[in-house]
C-alpha positions as CSV (number, residue, x, y, z in Angstrom):
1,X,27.6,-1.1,-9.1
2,X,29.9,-1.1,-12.2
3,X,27.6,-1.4,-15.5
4,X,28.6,-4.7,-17.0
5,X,27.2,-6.2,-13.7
6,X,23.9,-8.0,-14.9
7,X,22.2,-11.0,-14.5
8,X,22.8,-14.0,-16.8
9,X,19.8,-15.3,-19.1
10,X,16.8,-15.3,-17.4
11,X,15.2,-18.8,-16.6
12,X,11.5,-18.6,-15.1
13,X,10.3,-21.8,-13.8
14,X,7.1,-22.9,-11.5
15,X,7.5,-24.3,-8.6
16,X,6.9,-28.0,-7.2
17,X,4.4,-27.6,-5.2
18,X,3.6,-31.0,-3.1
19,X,5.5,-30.5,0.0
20,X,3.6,-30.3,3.0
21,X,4.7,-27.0,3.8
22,X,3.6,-25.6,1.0
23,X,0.2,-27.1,1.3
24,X,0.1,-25.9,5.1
25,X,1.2,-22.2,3.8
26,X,-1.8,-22.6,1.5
27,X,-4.5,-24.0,4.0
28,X,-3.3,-20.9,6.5
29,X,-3.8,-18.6,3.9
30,X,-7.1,-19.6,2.4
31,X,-8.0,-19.8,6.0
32,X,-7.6,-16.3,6.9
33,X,-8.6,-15.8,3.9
34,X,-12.4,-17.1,4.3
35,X,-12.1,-15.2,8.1
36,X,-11.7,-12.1,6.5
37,X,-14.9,-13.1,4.4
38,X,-17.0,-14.5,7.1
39,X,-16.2,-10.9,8.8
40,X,-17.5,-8.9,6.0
41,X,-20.8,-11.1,6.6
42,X,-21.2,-10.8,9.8
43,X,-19.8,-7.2,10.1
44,X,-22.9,-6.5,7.1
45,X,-25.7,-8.2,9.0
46,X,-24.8,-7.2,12.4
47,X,-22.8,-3.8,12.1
48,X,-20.3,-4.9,14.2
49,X,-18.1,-1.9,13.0
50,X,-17.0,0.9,15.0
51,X,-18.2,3.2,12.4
52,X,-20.6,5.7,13.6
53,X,-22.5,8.5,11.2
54,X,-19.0,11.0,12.5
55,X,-16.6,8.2,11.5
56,X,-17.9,6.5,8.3
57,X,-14.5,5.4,6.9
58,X,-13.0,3.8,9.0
59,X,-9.6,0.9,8.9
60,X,-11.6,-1.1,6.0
61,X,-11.0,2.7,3.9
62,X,-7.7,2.7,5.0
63,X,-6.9,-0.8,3.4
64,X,-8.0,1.3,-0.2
65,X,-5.0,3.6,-0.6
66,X,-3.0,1.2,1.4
67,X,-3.6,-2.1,-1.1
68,X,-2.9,0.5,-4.0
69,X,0.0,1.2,-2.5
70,X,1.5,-1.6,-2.5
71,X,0.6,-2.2,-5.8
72,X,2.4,0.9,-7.0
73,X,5.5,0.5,-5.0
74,X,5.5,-3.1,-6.2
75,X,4.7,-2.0,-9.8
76,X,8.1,0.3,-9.5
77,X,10.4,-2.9,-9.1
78,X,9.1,-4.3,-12.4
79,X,9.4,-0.9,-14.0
80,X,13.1,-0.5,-13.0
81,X,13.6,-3.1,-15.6
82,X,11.0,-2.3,-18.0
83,X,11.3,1.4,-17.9
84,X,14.6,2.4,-17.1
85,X,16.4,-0.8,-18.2
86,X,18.3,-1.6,-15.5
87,X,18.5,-5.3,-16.8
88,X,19.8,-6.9,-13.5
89,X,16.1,-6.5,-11.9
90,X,14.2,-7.8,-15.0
91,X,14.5,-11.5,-12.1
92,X,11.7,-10.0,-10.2
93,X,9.9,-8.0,-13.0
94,X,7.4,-11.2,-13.2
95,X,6.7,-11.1,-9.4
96,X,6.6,-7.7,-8.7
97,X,3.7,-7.2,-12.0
98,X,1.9,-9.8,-10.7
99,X,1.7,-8.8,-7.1
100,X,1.0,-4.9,-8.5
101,X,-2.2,-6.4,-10.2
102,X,-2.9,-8.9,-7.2
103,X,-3.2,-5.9,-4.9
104,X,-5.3,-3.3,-6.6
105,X,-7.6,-6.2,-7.0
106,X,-7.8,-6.2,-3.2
107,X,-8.0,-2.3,-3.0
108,X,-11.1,-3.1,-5.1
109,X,-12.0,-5.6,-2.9
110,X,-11.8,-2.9,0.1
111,X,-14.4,-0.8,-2.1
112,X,-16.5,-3.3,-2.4
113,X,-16.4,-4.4,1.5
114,X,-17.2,-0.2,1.9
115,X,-20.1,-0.3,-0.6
116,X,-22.2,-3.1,0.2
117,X,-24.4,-3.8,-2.7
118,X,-22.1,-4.6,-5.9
119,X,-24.7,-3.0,-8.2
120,X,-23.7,0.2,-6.8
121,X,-20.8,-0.1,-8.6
122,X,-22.8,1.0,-11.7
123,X,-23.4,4.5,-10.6
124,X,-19.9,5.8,-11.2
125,X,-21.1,4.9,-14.9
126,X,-24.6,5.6,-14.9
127,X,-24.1,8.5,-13.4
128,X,-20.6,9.6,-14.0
129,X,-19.9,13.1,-12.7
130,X,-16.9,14.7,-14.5
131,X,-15.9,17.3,-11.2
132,X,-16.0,14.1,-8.8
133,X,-12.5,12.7,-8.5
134,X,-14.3,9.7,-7.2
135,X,-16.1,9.3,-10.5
136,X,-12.3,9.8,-12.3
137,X,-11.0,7.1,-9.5
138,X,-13.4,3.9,-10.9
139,X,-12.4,5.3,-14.1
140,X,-8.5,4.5,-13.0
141,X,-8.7,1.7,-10.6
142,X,-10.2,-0.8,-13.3
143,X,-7.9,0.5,-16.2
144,X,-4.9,0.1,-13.8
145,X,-5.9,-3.2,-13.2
146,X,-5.9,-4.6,-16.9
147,X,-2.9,-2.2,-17.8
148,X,-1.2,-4.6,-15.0
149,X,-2.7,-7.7,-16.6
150,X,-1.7,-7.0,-20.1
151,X,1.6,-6.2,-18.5
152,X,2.0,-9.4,-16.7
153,X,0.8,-11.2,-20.1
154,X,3.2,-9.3,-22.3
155,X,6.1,-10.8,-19.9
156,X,5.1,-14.4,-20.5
157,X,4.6,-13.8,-24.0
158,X,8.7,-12.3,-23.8
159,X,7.3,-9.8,-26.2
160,X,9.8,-6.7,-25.3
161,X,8.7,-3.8,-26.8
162,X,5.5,-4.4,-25.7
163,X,6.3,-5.5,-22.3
164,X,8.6,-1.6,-22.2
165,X,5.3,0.2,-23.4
166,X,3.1,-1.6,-21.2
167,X,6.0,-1.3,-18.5
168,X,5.5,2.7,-19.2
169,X,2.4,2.9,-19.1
170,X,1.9,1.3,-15.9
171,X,4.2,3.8,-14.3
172,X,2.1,6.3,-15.5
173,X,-1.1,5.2,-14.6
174,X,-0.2,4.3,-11.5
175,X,0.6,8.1,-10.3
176,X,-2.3,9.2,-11.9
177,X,-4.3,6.4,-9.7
178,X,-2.7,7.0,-6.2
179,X,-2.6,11.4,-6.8
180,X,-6.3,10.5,-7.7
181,X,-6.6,8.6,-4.6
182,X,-4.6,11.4,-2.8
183,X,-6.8,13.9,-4.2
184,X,-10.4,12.6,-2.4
185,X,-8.5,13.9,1.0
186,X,-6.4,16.9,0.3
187,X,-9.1,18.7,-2.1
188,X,-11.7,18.4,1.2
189,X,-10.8,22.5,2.3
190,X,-13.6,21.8,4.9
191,X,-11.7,19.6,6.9
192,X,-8.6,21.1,8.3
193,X,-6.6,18.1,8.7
194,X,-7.4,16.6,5.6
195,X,-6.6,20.1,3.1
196,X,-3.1,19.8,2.4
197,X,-1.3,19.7,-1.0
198,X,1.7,17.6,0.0
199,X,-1.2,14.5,0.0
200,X,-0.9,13.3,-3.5
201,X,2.9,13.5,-3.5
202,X,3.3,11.7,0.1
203,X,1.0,9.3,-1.5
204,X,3.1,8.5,-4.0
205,X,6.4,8.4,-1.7
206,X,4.6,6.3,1.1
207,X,3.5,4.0,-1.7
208,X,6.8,3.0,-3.1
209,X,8.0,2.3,0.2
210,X,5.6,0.4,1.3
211,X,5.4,-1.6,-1.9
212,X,8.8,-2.3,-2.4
213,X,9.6,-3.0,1.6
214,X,7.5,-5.6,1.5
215,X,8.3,-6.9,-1.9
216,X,11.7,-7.1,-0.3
217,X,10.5,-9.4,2.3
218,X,8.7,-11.6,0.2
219,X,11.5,-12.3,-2.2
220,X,14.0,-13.1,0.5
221,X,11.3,-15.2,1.5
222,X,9.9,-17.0,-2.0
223,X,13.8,-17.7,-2.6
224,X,14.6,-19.0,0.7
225,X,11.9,-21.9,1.1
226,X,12.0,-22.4,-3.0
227,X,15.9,-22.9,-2.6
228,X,16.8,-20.9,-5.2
229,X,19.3,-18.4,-5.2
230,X,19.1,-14.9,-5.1
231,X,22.3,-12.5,-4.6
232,X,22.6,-10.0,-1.6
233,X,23.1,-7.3,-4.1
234,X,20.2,-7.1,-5.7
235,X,18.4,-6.9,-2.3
236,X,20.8,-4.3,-0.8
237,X,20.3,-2.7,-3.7
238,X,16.5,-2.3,-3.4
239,X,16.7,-1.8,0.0
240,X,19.1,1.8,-0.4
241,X,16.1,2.6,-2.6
242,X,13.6,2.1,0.1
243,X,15.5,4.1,2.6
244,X,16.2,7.3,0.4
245,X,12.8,6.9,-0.1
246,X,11.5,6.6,3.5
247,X,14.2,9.6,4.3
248,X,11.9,11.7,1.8
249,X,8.5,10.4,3.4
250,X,9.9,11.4,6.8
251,X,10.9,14.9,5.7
252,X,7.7,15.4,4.0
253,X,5.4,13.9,7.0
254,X,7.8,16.7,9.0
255,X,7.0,19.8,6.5
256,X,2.9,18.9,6.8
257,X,2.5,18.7,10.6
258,X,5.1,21.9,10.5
259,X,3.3,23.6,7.9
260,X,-0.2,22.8,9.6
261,X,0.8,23.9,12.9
262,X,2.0,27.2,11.6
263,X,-2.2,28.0,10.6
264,X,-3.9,29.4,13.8
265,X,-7.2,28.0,12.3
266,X,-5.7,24.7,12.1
267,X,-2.8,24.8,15.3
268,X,-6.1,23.4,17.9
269,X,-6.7,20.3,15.6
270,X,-2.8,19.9,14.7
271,X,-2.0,19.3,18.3
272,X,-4.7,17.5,19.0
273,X,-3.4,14.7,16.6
274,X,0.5,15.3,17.1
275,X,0.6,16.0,20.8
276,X,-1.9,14.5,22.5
277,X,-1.0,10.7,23.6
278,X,-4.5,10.0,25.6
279,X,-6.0,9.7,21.3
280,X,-5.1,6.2,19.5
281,X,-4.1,9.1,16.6
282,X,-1.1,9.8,18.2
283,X,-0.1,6.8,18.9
284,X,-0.6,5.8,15.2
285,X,1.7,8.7,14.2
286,X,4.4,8.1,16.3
287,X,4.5,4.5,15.5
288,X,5.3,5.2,11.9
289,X,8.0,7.7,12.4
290,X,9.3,5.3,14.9
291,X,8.9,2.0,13.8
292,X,8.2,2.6,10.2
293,X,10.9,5.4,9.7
294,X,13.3,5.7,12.0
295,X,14.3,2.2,12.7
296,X,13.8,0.8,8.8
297,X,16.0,3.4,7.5
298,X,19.4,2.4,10.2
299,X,18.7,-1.0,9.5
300,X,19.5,-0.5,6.0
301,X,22.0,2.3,6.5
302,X,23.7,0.3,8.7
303,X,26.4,-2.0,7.8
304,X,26.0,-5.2,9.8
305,X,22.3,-5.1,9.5
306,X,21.9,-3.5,5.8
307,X,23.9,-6.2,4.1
308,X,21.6,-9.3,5.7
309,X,18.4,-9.9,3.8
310,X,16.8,-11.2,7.1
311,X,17.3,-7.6,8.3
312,X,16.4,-5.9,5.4
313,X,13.6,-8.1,5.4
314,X,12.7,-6.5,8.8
315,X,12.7,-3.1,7.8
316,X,10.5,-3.6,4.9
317,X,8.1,-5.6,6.9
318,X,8.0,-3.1,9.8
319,X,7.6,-0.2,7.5
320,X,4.9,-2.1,5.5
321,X,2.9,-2.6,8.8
322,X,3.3,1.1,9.7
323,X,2.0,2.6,6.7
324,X,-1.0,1.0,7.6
325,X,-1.0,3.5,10.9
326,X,-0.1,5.8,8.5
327,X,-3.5,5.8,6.6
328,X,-5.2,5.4,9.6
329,X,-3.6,8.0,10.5
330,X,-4.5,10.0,7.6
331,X,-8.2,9.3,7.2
332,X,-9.3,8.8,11.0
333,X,-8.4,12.3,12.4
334,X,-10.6,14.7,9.8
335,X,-13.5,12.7,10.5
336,X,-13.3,12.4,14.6
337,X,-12.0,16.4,15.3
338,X,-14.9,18.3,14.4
339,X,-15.1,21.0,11.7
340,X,-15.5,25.0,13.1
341,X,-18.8,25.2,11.3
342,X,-18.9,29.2,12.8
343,X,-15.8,30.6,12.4
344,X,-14.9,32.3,15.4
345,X,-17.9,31.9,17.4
346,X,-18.5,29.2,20.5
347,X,-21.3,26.3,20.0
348,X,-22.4,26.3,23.8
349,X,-25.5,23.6,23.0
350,X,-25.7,20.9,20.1
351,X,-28.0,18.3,20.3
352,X,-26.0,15.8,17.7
353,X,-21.9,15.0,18.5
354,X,-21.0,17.5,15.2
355,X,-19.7,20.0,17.9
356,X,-17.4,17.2,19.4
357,X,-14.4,14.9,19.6
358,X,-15.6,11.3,19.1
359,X,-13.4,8.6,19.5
360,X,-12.9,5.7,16.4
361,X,-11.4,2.1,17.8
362,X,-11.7,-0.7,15.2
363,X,-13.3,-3.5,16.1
364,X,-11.7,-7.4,15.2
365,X,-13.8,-7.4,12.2
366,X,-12.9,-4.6,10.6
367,X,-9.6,-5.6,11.5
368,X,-9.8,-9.4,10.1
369,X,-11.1,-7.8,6.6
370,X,-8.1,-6.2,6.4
371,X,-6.1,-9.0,7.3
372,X,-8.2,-11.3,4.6
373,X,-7.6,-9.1,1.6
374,X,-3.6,-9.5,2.6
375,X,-4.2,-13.1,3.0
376,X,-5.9,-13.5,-0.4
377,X,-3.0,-11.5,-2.1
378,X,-0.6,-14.0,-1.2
379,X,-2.4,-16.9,-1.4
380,X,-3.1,-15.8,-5.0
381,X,0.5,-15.6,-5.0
382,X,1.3,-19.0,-3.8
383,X,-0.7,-21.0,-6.3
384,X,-0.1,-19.0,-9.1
385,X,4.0,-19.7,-8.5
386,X,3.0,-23.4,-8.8
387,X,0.5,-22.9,-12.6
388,X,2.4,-20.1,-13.9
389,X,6.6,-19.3,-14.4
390,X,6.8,-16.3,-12.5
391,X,9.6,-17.0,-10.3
392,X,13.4,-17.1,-12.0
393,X,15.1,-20.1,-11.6
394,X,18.1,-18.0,-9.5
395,X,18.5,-14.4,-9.2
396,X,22.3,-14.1,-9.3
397,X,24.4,-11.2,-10.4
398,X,28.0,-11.8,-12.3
399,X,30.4,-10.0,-14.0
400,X,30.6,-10.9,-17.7
């Protein structure tokens, strides 16, 4: 796109508010919302998990990295205008900081579902272990949070060169919080499907694409039922982004299973994951390279399709939704193939499942946890468009 396309002033306005579909959208939301709550109750009094002392993390973990990485692909759209100044995207800067912020707060929120008892949260203090990366991790999940807020704040305020420096920053902070969450799985060498050192950097790939194919989604979506107009361009243009991106996630997801399959210590437990379609894990693999990959990426390659923001709204929604198998896919597996605790000898009697495959299969309230911190994102989202000016009047590029 030549240089001197970019958009006109920029016009940030709330929205009305008082039509019944709006207060219907809200009601859903809070509604799933509270079932997502009610599950964490009754998951905590009950156990109604399918977590076992094998399988302690389970699809509530997943949501952790997953939540942050929305919140660092999202974070990227804001940054393309605060960072790199490419002025034409500064029209979703506001909504893209404020969703960045809205979902590490539900990637907290997962922790918290996890942990149980708030006033565990303490210990990472009280007793703050400089070799734990989980230590560092509560360290940079907070800080990331109020970078995102001060962020946010410094865009209301139209203070710029605060707004770049925060904008910076953010960026920053955000690889160092999703390597960091990256690290607590590829720096476990006892587990043989979770010791890899692509992790951190996949992280960071599968995180922008996730991030910014749902933003994609939702903007097509805020501007449709707001009426306001938004220009094609700016969403094709995000969405040939998301699909060199998902090309790279695709080639490095290839060179890890490759590269793991390659190990005769590790070959048993690779094709026990990859090649093995009587698991749930393979299934959750293949759906992302699928469904997630495969498809998003000719939907936006493609002509007819790449050029319709109902499409491109498709890919970033199906992708989104199959990163979430990807993280399953990621943490499930180490925990349910069991670790060769005697290299090169056979364990003919075990009277606990250590020797064994067990199986994982999420049960609806692990499931409706999940689907309540997504809930809460958006419904966050909703009423803060109607107190606060975080969505532009129109999002339309000209030629000056």
């Amino acid at each position: 796109m030549p240089e001197n396309l970019e958009p006109k002033k920029i016009e940030f306005k709330k929205i009305d508010g008082s039509s019944f579909g709006y207060f219907a959208l809200v009601a859903i939301l809070a509604l799933l919302t509270a079932a997502g709550i009610a599950a964490y109750a009754l998951d905590r009094m009950y156990h109604l998990s399918g977590l076992s002392n094998r399988v302690p993390w389970g699809v509530v973990n997943a949501g952790i990295p997953y939540f942050i990485g929305l919140s660092a692909g999202s974070l990227i759209v804001s940054a393309l205008a605060g960072v790199f100044k490419i002025k034409r995207f500064k029209v979703f800067s506001r909504i893209a900081a404020f969703f960045a912020a809205a979902y590490i707060v539900a990637a907290i929120s997962s922790i918290v579902f996890d942990i149980g008892k708030l006033y565990h949260f303490a210990n990472a203090i009280v007793y703050f272990n400089p070799t734990s990366i989980f230590s560092w991790n509560a360290f940079f999940y907070s800080s990331y949070f109020v970078i995102c807020a001060l962020y946010l704040l410094a865009q209301f305020e139209e203070m710029e060169r605060l707004t770049r420096f925060f904008a910076c920053l953010a960026v920053f902070w955000a690889v160092l919080v999703h390597s960091g969450t990256g690290a607590i799985y590829s720096f476990m060498y006892s587990r043989e499907l979770y010791h890899s050192a692509l992790t951190p950097p996949m992280f960071i790939v599968c995180a922008i694409t996730s991030g910014l194919g749902l933003l994609i989604a939702t903007l097509y979506f805020t501007f449709k039922f707001t009426r306001r107009d938004l220009e094609i361009r700016l969403l094709r243009e995000l969405g040939l982004i998301f699909a060199g991106l998902t090309a790279v996630l695709g080639y490095m997801l290839a060179v890890e299973g490759l590269e793991k399959g390659y190990i005769p210590a590790v070959a048993p437990a690779t094709k026990f994951v990859y090649l093995n379609p009587y698991h749930g894990i393979f299934w959750s693999f293949w759906l992302l390279v699928i469904f997630g990959i495969i498809i998003p990426f000719l939907i936006v390659v493609y002509p007819r399709t790449g050029f319709d923001p109902r499409f491109l709204s498709l890919a970033g929604i199906l992708h989104a939704a199959m990163v979430m198998a990807e993280r399953f896919f990621l943490i499930v597996p180490g925990q349910v193939y069991p670790s060769e605790y005697l290299p090169g000898y056979e364990i003919e009697s075990l009277h606990t499942l250590e020797g064994y495959i067990v199986s994982y299969t999420p049960t609806i309230f692990e499931w409706l946890q999940v689907i309540g911190l997504l809930s809460g994102v958006f419904l966050a989202f909703v009423v803060a468009a109607k107190l606060l000016p975080i969505i532009p009047e129109k999002a339309v590029v000209v030629e000056e």
